[in-house]
KETIVEX-935152 format. One record per residue (C-alpha): residue number from 1; residue in one letter; chain; x negated, y negated, z negated. Coordinates in steps of 0.1 Angstrom, whole numbers. Each point is the difference from the previous one (the first is absolute). Layout:
<site><k>NUM</k><r>a</r><c>A</c><X>X</X><Y>Y</Y><Z>Z</Z></site>
...
//
This chain:
<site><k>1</k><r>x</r><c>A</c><X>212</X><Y>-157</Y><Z>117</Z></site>
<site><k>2</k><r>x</r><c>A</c><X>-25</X><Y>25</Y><Z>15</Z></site>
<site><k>3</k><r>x</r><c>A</c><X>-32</X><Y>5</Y><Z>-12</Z></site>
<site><k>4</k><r>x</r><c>A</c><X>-26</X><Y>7</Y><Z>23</Z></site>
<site><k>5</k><r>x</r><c>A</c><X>-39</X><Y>11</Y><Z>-4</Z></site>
<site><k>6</k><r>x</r><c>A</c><X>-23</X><Y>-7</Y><Z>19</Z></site>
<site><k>7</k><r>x</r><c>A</c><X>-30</X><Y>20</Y><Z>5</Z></site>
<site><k>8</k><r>x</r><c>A</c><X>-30</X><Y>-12</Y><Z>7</Z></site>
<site><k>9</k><r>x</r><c>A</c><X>-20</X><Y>12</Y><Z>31</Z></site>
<site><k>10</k><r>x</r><c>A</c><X>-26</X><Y>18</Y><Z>-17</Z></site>
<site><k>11</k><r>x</r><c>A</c><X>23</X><Y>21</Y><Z>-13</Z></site>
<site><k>12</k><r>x</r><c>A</c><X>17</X><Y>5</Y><Z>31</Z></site>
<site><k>13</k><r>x</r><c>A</c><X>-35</X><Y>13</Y><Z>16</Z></site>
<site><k>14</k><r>x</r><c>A</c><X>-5</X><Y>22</Y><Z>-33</Z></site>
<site><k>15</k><r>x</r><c>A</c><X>31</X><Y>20</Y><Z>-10</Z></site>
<site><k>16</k><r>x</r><c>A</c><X>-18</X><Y>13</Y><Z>-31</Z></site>
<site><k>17</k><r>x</r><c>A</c><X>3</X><Y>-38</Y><Z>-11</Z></site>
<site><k>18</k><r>x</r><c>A</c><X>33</X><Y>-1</Y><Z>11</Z></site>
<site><k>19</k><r>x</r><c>A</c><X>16</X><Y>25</Y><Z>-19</Z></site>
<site><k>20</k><r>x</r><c>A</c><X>-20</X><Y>-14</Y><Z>-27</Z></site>
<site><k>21</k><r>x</r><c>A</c><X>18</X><Y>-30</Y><Z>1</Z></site>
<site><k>22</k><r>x</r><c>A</c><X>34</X><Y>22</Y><Z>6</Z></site>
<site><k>23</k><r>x</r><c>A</c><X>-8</X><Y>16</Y><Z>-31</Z></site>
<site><k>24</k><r>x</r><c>A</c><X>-4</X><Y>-30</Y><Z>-19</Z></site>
<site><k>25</k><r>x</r><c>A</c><X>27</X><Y>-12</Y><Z>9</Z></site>
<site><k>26</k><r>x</r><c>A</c><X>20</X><Y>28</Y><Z>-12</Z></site>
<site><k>27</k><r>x</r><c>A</c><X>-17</X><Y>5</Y><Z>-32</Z></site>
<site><k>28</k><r>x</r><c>A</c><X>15</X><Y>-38</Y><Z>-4</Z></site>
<site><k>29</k><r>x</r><c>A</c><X>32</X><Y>2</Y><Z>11</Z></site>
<site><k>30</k><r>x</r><c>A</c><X>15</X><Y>16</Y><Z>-35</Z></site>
<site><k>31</k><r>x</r><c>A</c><X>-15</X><Y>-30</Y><Z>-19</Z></site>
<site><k>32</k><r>x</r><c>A</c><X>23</X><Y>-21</Y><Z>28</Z></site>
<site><k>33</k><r>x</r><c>A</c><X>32</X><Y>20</Y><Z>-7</Z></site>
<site><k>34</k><r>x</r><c>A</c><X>-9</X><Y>0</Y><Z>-37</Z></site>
<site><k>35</k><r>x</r><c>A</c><X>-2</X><Y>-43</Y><Z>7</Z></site>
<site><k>36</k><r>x</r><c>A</c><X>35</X><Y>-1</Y><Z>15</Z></site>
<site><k>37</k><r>x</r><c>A</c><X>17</X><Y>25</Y><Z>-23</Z></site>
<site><k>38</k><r>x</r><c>A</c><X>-15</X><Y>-21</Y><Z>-30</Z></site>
<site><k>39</k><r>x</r><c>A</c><X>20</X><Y>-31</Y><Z>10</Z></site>
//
């Protein structure tokens, strides 16, 4: 199944808060793997 984000239109207008978001989303992506690999 794919996952897909969705970004919100203010941070479409403002890339600053978009790679905000990007980044946040990276920083929990480890956690995610660390989920998976747990089971």
């Amino acid at each position: 199944m794919k996952k897909t984000v969705y970004v919100s239109e203010d941070c479409q207008n403002n890339p600053v808060k978009f790679l905000a978001a990007v980044t946040d989303l990276e920083n929990l992506l480890p956690q995610l793997n660390q989920r998976d690999d747990a089971e």
